[in-house]
C-alpha positions as CSV (number, residue, x, y, z in Angstrom):
1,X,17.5,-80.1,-34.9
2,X,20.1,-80.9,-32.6
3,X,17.9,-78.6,-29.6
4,X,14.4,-80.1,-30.9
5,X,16.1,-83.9,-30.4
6,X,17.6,-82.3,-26.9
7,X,14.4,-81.3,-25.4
8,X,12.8,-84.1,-26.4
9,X,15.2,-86.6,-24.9
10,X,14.9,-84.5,-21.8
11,X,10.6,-84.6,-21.7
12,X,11.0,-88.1,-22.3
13,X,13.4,-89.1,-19.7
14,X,11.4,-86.7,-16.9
15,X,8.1,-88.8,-17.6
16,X,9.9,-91.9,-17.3
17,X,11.7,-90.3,-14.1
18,X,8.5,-90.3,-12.2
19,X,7.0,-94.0,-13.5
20,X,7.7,-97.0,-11.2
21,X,10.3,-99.4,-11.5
22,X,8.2,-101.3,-13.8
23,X,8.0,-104.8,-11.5
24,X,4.8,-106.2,-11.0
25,X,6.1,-107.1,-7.6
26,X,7.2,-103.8,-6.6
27,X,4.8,-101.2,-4.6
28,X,7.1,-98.6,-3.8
29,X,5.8,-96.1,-6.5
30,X,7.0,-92.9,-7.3
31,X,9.8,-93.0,-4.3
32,X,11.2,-96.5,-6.0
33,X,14.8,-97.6,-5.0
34,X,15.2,-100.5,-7.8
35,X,17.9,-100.5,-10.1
36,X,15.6,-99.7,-13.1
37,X,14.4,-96.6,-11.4
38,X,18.2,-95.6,-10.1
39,X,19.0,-95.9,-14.1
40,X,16.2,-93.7,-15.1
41,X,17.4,-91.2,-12.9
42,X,21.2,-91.4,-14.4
43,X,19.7,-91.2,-18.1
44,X,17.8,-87.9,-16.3
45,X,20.8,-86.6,-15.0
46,X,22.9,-87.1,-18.3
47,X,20.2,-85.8,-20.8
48,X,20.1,-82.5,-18.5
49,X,23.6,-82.0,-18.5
50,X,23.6,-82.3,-22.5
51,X,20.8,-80.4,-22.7
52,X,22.4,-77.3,-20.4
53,X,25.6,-77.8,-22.9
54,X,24.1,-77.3,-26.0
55,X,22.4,-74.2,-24.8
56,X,25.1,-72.7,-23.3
57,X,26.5,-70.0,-25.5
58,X,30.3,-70.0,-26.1
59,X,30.8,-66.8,-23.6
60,X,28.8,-69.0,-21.0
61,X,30.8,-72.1,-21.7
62,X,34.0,-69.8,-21.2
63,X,32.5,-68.2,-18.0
64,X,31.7,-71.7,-16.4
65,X,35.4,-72.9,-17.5
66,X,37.1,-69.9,-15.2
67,X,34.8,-70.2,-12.5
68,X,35.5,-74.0,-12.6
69,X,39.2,-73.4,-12.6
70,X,39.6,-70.7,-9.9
71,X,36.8,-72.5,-7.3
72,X,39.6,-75.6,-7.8
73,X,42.4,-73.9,-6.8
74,X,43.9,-73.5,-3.4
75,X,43.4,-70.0,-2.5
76,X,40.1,-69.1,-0.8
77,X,41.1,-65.4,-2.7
78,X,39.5,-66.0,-5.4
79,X,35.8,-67.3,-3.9
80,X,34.5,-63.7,-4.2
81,X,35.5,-63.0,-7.9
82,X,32.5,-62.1,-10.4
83,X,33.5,-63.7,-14.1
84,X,31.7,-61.6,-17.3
85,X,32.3,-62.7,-20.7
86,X,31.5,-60.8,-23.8
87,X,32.7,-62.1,-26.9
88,X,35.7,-64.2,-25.7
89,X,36.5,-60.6,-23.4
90,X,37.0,-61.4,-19.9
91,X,35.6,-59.1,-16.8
92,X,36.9,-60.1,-13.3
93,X,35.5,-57.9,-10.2
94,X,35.3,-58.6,-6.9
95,X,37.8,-58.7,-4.3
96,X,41.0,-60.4,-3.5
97,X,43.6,-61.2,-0.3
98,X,46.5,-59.6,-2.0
99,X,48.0,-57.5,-4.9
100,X,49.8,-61.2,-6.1
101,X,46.4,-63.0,-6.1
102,X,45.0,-60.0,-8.2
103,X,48.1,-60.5,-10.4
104,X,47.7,-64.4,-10.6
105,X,44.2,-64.7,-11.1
106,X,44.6,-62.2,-14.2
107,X,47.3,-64.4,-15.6
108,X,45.9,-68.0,-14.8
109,X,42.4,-66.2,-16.9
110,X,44.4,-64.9,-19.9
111,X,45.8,-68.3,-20.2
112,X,42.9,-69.9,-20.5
113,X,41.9,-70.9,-24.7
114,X,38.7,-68.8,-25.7
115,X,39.9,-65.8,-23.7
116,X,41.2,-62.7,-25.9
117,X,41.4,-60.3,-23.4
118,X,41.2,-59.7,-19.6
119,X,39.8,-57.1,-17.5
120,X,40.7,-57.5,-14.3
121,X,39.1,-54.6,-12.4
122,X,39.3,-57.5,-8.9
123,X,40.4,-54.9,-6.0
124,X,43.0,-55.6,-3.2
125,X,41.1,-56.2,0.2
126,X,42.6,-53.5,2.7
């Protein structure tokens, strides 16, 4: 029910995305800048990003969370790492700076709540 209300919300707030502002002043149409447009596209923005959540799958969910986490951290090492996750198991591949980023990144993943096990096949670059 929870999808059905989802998808709805979402048609809804598209077809309002692309109505004016509603002023019978205004002529700027489909390209408005007015407030009331600027708010419809916020409530679009918002109902896509719950929408995207509650179809994610908990592996996906997981998979975002560890991509989220290493893109935030301060070594450009980890950019190139692939993240699979199947059933809570983790797959890392790709390749690293050093045999302590490889090391790291599989710690920093195993740490993580959702994940029950890490393969970390991520190779040193030469």
């Amino acid at each position: 029910m929870k999808k059905i209300y989802t998808l709805f919300m979402l048609a809804a707030s598209t077809s309002m995305l692309y109505a004016n502002c509603g002023n019978e002043n205004c002529e700027c149409g489909d390209d408005c800048a007015c407030p009331q447009v600027e708010s419809h596209d916020e409530q679009h923005a918002e109902t896509s990003k719950q929408y995207q959540e509650s179809v994610e799958t908990p592996d996906q969910k997981l998979a975002h969370a560890i991509k989220n986490s290493l893109y935030g951290t301060a070594s450009d090492s980890y950019n190139s790492v692939n993240v699979k996750v199947n059933n809570g198991e983790v797959t890392l591949s790709g390749v690293v700076d050093s045999q302590a980023d490889k090391e790291d990144l599989g710690k920093k993943v195993s740490a993580m709540p959702g994940v029950q096990k890490v393969d970390n096949q991520v190779r040193v670059r030469n």
